[in-house]
C-alpha positions as CSV (number, residue, x, y, z in Angstrom):
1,X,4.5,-14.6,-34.5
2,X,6.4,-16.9,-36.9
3,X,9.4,-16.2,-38.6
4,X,7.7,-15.8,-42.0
5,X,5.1,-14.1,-40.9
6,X,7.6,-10.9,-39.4
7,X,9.3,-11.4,-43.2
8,X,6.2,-10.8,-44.8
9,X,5.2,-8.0,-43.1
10,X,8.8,-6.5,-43.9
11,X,8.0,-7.0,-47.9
12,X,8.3,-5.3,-50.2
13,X,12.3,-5.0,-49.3
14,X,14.6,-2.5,-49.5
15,X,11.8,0.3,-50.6
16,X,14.7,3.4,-49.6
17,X,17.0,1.5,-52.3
18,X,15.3,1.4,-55.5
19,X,18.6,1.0,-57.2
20,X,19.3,-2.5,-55.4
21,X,15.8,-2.9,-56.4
22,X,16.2,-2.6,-60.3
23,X,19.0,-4.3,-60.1
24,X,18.3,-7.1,-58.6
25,X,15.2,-7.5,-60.6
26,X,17.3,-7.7,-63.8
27,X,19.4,-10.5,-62.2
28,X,16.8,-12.7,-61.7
29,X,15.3,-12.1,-65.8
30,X,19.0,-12.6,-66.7
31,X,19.2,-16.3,-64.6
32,X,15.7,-16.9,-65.4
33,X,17.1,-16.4,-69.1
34,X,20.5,-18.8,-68.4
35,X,18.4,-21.2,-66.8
36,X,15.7,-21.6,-69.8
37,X,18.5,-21.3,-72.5
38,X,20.4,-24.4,-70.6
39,X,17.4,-26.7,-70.4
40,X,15.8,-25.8,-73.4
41,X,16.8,-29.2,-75.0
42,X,14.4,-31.2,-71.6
43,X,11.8,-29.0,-72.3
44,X,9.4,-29.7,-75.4
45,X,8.4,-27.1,-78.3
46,X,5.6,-24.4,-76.5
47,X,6.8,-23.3,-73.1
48,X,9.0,-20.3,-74.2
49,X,7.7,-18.9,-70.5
50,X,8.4,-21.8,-68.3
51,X,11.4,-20.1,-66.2
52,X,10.1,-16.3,-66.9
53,X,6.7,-16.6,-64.8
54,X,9.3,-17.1,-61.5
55,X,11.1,-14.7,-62.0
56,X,8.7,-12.3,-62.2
57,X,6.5,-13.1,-59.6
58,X,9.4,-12.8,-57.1
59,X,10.6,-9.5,-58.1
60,X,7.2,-8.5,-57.7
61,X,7.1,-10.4,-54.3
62,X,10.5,-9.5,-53.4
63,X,10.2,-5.6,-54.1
64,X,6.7,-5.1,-55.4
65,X,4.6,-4.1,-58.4
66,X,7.2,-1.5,-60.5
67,X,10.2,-4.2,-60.1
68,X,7.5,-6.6,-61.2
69,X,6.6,-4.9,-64.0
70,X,9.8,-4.3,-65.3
71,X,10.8,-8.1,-64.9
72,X,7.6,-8.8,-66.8
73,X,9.0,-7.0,-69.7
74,X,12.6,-7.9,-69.8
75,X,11.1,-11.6,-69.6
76,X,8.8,-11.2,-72.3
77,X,11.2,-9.7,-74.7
78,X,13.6,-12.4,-73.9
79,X,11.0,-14.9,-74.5
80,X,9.8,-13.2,-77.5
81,X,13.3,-12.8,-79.2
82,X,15.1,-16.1,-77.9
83,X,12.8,-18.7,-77.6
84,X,9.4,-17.8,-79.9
85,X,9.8,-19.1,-83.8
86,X,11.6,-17.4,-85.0
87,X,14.2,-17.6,-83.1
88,X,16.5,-14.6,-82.7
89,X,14.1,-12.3,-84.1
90,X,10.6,-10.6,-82.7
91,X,8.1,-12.2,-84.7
92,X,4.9,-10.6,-85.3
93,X,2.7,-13.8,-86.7
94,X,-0.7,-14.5,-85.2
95,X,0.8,-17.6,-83.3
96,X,3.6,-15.5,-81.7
97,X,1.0,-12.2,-81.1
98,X,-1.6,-15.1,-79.0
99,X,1.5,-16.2,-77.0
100,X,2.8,-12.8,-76.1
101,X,-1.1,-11.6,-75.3
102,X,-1.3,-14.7,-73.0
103,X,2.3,-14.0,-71.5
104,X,1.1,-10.5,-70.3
105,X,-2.6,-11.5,-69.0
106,X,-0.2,-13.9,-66.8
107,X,2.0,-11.7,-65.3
108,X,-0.3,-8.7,-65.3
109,X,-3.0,-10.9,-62.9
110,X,0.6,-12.3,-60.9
111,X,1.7,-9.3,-60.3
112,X,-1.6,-7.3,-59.3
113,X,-2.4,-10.4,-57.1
114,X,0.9,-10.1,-55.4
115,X,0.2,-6.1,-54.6
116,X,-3.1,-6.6,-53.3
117,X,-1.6,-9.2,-50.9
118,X,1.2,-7.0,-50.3
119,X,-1.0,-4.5,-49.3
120,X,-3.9,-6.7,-47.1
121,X,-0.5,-7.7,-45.5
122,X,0.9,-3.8,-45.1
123,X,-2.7,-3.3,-43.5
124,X,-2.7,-6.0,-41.0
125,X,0.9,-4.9,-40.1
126,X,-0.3,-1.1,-39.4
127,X,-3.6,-2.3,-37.7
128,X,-1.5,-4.6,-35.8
129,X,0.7,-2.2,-34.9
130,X,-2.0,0.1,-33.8
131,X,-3.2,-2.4,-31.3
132,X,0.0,-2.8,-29.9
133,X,0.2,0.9,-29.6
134,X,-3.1,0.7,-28.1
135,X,-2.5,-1.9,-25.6
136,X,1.1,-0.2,-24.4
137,X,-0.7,2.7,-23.8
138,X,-3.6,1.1,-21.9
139,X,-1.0,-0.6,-20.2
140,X,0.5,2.9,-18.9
141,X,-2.6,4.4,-18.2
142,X,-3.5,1.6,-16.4
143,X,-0.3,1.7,-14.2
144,X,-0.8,5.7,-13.3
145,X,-4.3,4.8,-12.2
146,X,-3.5,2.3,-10.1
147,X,-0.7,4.4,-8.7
148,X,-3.2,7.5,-8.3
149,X,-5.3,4.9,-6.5
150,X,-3.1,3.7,-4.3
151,X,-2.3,7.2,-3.2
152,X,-5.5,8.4,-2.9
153,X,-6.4,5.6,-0.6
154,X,-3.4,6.1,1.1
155,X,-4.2,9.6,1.3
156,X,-7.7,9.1,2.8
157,X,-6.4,6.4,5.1
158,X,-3.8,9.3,6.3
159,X,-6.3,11.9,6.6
160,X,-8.8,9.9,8.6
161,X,-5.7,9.1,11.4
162,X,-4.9,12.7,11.2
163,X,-8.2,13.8,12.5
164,X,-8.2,10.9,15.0
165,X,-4.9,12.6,16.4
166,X,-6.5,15.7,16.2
167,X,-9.2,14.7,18.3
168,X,-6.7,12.7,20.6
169,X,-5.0,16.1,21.2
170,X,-7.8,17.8,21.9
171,X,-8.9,15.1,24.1
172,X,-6.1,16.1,26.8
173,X,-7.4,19.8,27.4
174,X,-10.5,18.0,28.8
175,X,-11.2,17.2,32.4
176,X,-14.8,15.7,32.1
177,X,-14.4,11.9,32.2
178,X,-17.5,11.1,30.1
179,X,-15.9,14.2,27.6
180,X,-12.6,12.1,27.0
181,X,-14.1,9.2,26.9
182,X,-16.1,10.1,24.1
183,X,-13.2,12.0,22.2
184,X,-10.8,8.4,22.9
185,X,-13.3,6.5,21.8
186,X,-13.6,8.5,18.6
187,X,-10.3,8.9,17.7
188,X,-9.6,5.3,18.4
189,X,-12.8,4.5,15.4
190,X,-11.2,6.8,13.4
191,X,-7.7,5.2,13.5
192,X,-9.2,2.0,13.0
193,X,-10.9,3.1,9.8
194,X,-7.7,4.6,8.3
195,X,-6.4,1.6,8.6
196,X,-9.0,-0.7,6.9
197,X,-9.3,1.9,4.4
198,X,-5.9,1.1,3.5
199,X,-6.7,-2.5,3.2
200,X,-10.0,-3.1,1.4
201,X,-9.9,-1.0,-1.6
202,X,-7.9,-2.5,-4.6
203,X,-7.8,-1.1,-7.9
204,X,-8.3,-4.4,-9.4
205,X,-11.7,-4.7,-7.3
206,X,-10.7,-8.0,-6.0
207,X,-13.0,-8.9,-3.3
208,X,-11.8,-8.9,0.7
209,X,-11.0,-12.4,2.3
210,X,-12.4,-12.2,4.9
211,X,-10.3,-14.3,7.3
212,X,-6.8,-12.7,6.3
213,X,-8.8,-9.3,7.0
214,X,-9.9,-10.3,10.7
215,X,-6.2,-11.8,11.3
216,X,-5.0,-7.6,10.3
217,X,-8.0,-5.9,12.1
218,X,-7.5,-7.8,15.1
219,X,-3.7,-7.8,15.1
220,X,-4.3,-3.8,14.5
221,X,-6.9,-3.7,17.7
222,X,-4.8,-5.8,20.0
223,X,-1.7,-3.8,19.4
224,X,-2.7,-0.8,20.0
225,X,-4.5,-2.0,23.4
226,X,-0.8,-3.0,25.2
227,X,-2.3,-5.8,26.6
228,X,0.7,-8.5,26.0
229,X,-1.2,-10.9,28.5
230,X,-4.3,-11.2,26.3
231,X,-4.3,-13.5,23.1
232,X,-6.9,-12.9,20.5
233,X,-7.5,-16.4,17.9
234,X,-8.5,-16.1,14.5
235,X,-11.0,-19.1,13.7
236,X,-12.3,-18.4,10.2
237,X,-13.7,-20.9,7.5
238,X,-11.9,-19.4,4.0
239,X,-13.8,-18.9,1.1
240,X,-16.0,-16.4,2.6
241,X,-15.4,-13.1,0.8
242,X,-16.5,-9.6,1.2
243,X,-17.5,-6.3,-0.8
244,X,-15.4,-3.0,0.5
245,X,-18.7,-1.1,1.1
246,X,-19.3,-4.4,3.8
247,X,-15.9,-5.2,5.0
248,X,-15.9,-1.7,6.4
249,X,-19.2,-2.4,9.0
250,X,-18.4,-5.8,9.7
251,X,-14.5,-4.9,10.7
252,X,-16.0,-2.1,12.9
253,X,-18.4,-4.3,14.7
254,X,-15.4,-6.7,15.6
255,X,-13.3,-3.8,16.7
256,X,-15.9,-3.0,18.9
257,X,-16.3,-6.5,20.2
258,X,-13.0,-7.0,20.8
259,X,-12.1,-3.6,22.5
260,X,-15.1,-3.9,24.5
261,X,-14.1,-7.3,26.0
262,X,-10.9,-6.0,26.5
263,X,-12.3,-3.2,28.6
264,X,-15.2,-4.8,30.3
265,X,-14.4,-8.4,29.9
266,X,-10.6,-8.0,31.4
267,X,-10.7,-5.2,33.6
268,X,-8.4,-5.3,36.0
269,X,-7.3,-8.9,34.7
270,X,-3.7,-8.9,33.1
271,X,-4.4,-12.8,30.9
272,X,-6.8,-14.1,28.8
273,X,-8.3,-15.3,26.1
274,X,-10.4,-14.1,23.2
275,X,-11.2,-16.2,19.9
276,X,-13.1,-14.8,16.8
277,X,-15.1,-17.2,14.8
278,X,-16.2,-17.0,11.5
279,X,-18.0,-19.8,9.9
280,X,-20.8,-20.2,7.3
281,X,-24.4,-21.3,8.6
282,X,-26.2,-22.2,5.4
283,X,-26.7,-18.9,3.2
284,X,-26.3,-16.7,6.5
285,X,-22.6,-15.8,7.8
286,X,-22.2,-16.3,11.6
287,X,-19.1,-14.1,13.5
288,X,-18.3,-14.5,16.9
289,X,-16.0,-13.0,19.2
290,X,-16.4,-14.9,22.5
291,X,-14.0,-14.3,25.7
292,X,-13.3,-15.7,29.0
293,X,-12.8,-12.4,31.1
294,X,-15.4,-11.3,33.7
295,X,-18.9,-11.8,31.7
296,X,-21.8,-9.4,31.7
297,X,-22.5,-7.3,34.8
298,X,-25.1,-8.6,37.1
299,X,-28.5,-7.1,35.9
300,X,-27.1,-6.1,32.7
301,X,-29.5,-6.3,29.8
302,X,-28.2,-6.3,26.3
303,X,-31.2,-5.2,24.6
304,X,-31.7,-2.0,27.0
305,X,-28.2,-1.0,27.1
306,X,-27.5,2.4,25.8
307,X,-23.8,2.3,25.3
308,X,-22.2,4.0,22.0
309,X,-20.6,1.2,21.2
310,X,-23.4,-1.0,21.3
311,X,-25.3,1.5,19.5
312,X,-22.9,1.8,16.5
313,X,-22.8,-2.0,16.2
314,X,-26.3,-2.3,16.3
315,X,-27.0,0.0,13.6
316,X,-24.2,-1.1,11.4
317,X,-25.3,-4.3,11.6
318,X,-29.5,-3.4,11.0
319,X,-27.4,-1.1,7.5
320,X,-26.2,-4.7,6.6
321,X,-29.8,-5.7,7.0
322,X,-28.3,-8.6,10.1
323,X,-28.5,-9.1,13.5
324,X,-26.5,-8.8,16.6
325,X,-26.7,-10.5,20.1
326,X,-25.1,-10.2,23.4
327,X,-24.9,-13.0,26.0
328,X,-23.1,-14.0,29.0
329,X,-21.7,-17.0,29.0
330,X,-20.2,-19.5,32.2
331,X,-16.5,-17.6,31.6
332,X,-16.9,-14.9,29.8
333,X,-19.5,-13.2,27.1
334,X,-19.9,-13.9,23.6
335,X,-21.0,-11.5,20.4
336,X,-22.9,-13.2,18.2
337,X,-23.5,-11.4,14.3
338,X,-25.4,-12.8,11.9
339,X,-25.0,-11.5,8.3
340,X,-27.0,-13.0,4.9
341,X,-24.1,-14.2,2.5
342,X,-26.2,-13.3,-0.4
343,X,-26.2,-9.2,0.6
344,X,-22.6,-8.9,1.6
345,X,-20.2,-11.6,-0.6
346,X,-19.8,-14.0,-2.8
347,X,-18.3,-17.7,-2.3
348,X,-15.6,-19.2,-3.6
């Protein structure tokens, strides 16, 4: 905002001071008087008003329409009595009457004009105001809800970890193999979706890159698996960009993948090598996480095994309306998981 603008909006001036109001109102009639009285000789016989209309358009401007007024009527008595034939004296001819009528019309439309922009002005100030007001408070509001979001992810995150340890607690009282395998394998999901719960939900609603969110999810899964002789590389194309309700499948499938390979893949094995690829095929996305451990069992059949794990990533992938694959490979196996762009993302 300019200079004169925030002066404008501070007019009329001085409104708890009427007294320095009035008063300076009457020093501007008196110079306005000075002023016409010393250049009365340059100016020629009919402008009795020529320094007066000034005068009282900025008392009016300065302080606003009762200063006016009153400057309107000290000027036009000295007008009337100084400078009006005849001089020195109020003269009541039709000449002088005309002069005095067309003085007040003058100052009467000046000084209205000047209140009703005083007071479009005053408006625009308060409305102005009231935005601001507005805007701070949607500011705040905004600020608690992002911090009650945070928290309640955080919270959900926490609570989802909680039960994991739960389950991992109640894992050791069990002596049936197939029992605590069940309950590690669940509490280990559950960690994992604490922590992406942590990560995908924003309160701005910004989407999920995808490749910063495999480098965390995989980090997350290779950590926890204290298997320091085992790499796991991140080969993902940017730009590709998932919904929360998406990111949550898809991270869970590659969990899978990569604990599974870990597992199976390198049992008994203390290096390797696993990479996860994510590229774009067209209008379908293509992830792969491919490994150089053992490969598939002999006789083992992808599409008849019965495993949980392979169940859950077959139906989260069918509830993203894709499709997953299973293959050996010369070193190694490979997870193949095809995704249509158009259901899950959007491109940048």
């Amino acid at each position: 905002m300019s200079r004169l603008s925030r002066f404008t909006e501070r007019l009329p001036l001085l409104p708890e001071r009427p007294a320095v109001q009035y008063a300076t109102t009457a020093g501007l009639c008196l110079f306005a008087l000075w002023l016409r009285w010393t250049l009365d000789a340059a100016f020629p016989p009919g402008y009795p008003f020529l320094t007066f209309f000034p005068a009282v358009i900025l008392s009016s401007f300065l302080f606003g329409p009762r200063p006016g007024t009153l400057a309107a009527v000290i000027c036009g008595l000295f007008a009337w009595y100084v400078f009006i034939p005849p001089r020195m004296a109020f003269g009541t001819d039709a000449g002088t009457l005309t002069a005095m009528v067309f003085y007040t019309a003058v100052v009467t439309t000046d000084i209205a004009l000047v209140h009703f922009m005083q007071s479009a002005n005053a408006r625009l100030h308060a409305a102005r105001e009231e935005v601001r007001a507005l805007a701070e408070e949607r500011r705040h509001l905004a600020e608690r809800a992002e911090l009650l979001f945070q928290e309640m992810q955080h919270r959900v995150g926490n609570n989802l970890q909680m039960v994991g340890a739960v389950i991992a607690l109640q894992m050791r009282g069990l002596t049936e193999p197939a029992a605590r395998r069940a309950l590690s394998d669940a509490s280990a999901r559950l960690q994992v979706i604490g922590d992406i719960q942590r990560q995908l939900y924003r309160h701005d609603g910004e989407l999920v890159s995808l490749d910063d969110f495999l480098r965390e999810v995989c980090a997350k899964t290779m950590a926890s698996s204290a298997r320091p002789g085992i790499t796991c590389t991140i080969d993902a194309a940017p730009g590709i960009t998932l919904r929360p309700d998406s990111a949550v499948p898809v991270a869970l499938i590659v969990t899978e993948a990569v604990a599974n390979a870990l597992e199976h893949g390198f049992a008994g094995r203390h290096s390797g090598a696993i990479v996860v690829r994510l590229a774009r095929d067209g209008d379908v996305m293509l992830l792969q996480v491919e490994d150089d451990g053992a490969g598939l069992a002999p006789g083992f059949v992808p599409a008849e095994a019965d495993s949980l794990g392979l169940r859950i990533s077959r139906v989260l992938s069918r509830q993203l309306d894709g499709e997953i694959a299973l293959e050996g490979r010369e070193s190694g196996a490979c997870m193949t998981l095809r995704l249509p762009l158009a259901r899950l993302s959007d491109i940048h």
